[in-house]
Structures are given as structure tokens and as C-alpha cells.
N, C-alpha and C positions, 0 to 999 in steps of 0.2 A: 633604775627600773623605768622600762617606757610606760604609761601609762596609755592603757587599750579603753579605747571610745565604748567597746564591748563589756565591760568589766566595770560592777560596781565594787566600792570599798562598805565594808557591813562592821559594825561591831560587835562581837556576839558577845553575850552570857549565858553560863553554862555551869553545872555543877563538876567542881574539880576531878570527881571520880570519872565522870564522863569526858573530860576532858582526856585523861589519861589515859582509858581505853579505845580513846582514839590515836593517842598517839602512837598506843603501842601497835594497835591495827596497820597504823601508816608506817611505821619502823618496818613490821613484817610483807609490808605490799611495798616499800623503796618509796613510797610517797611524800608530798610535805603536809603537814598535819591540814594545810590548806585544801590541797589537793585530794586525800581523804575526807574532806568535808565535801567538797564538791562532789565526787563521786559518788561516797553514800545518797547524798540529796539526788541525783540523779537516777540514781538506780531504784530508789522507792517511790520515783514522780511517778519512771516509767513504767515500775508494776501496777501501781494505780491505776495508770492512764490505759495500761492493757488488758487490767484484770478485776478493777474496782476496789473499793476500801481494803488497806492490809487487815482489819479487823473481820471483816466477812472471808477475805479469801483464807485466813489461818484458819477460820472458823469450818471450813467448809474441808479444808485440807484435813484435820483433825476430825472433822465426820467420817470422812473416805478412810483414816487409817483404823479407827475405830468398826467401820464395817467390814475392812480385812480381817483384821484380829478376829470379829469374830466369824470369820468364814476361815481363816485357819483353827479357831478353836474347834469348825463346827467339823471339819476333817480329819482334827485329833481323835475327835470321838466316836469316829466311823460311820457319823448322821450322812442319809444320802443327800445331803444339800444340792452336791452339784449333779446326781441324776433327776433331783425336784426342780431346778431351772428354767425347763422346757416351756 
């Protein structure tokens, strides 16, 4: 293996269970368990980076599905919600 100027060498520890469920992620995407590490790190920098803490944005996610639900409960009921809009 060539070693890239690019590229550091890391040792992780990690809880075995977690470990696992990476592997089996990387098994189902053809990756190397490496290369599933890399990726997941990459793809939650870059929601971060786009969209701020993943703890605020689930949080905000989970408001919005919470204000559906009840604006389809509120059309189960036959309430005029959406003629009240205006």
C-alpha cells in the first residue's frame, strides 16, 4: 500500500456493538469498514456545516412532523383549519 501524503493513520476505539453495525452497513453499501467510517464522518460534518447541530436540526425536524400530524388530525375532524389560514 502506497502511502498518501493526504491520509492520516488514526486508531480508533469503539464499542464492539458499534463496530458491527458498521460493518454490516459497509457489507450492504460494498464498502471497507474504513471507507464506511470515512463516509458516515463526512456526511454528518457536511449536514452540520449546512444546517447546524444534528441535535437542533432533529429537533426542529420532529417539530415540523408534530405540526403535520396535527394539521392532519385537525382535517380528520372536519375543523376549518385550512379555510382559518388566511
Amino acid at each position: 500500500m502506497v502511502d498518501d501524503p493526504e491520509e492520516v493513520r488514526l486508531t480508533l476505539r469503539l464499542p464492539a456493538s458499534l463496530r458491527d453495525t458498521i460493518a454490516a452497513l459497509s457489507k450492504e453499501t460494498g464498502r471497507s469498514l474504513n471507507a464506511e467510517i470515512v463516509s458516515m464522518l463526512e456526511r454528518s460534518i457536511g449536514v452540520e456545516e449546512q444546517y447546524g447541530p444534528l441535535d437542533k436540526v432533529i429537533g426542529e425536524i420532529w417539530a415540523a412532523i408534530e405540526g403535520l400530524q396535527r394539521e392532519v388530525a385537525a382535517m380528520g375532524r372536519g375543523d376549518d383549519y385550512w379555510n382559518d389560514r388566511d
